[in-house]
Each structure stands twice: as C-alpha cells, then as structure tokens.
C-alpha positions as CSV (number, residue, x, y, z in Angstrom):
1,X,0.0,0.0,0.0
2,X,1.8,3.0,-1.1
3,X,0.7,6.6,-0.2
4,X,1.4,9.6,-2.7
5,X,4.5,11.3,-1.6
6,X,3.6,14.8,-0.5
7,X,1.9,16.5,3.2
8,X,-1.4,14.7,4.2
9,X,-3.2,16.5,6.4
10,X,-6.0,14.9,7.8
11,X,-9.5,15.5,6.6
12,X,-10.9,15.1,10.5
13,X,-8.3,17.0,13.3
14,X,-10.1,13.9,15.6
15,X,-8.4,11.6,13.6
16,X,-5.3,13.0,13.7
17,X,-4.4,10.4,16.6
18,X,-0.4,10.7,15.9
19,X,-1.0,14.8,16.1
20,X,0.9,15.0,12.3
21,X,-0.9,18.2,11.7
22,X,2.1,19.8,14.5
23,X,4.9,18.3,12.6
24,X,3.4,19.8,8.8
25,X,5.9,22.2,8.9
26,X,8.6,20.0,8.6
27,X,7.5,19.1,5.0
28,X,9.9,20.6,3.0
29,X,12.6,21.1,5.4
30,X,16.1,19.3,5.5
31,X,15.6,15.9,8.1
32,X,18.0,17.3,10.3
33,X,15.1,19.8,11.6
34,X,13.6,16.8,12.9
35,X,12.8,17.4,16.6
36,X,14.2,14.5,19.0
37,X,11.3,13.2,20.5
38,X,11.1,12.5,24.0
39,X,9.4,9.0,23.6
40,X,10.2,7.5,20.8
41,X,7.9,4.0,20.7
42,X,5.0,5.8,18.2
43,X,8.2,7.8,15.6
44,X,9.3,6.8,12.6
45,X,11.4,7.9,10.7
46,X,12.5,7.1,7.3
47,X,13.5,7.2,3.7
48,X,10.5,7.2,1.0
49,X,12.8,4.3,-0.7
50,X,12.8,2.7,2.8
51,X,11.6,-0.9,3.6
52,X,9.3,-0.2,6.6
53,X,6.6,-2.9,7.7
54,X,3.1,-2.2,6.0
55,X,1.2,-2.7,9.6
56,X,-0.5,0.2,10.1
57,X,-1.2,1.8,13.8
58,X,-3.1,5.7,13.9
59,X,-1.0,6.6,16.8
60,X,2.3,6.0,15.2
61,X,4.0,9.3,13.4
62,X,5.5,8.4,10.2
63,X,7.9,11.1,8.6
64,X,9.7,10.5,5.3
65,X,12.4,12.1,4.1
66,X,14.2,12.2,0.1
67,X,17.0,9.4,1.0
68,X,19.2,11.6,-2.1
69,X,18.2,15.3,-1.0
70,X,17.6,14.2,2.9
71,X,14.6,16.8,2.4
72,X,11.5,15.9,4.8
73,X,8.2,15.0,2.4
74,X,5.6,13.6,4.0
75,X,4.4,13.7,7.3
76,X,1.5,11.8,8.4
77,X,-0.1,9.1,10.8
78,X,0.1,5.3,10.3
C-alpha cells in the first residue's frame, strides 16, 4: 500500500491520533530539523525508498524524508 508522496493533512483534526498536523511544517525542510522526541515508541522515521513494515497503527507518526536530498516530504499518521 503506497501513499502519494507529499503532506497529508488529515481530513478530521479527531483523527489526527499521531498529532501529524504539528509536525506539517517540517514538509519541505532538510531531516536534520527533525525534533528529537522524548518517547520514541509511536516515531518513525524514514526514507521514502525505505523498507518499513506495512502494519498500520493511527497513533504511530511516520515522517519520510528524500534518502538523495535528505529533504522531509511527508508527514503523516500510520
């Protein structure tokens, strides 16, 4: 199942379970703007190239980054 690359902002803010609409910013902006998270168990970070497992959990914040320009380009719950 692959998602269009690009910002997805969630239709419903209720369903915006991971809170991506905080992190749209970063869309656009080199990965090393990133914030460190405090917890890190529902992050994930990766390349749009990336192998990442297909489950899928609405509390989990995905962000994917360009793996050649390292610039962030989609940010959204899953």
């Amino acid at each position: 199942m692959n998602q269009p690359v690009g910002s997805r902002v969630p239709q419903d803010p209720a369903a915006d379970l991971c809170k991506a609409g905080e992190l749209q910013w970063l869309v656009g902006k080199p990965k090393t703007e990133i914030p460190v998270p405090v917890q890190v168990v529902n992050r994930r970070v990766a390349c749009t190239t990336c192998a990442i497992t297909e489950d899928y959990s609405p509390y989990r914040l995905n962000i994917f980054f360009n793996e050649r320009t390292e610039i962030v380009e989609q940010v959204r719950c899953g």
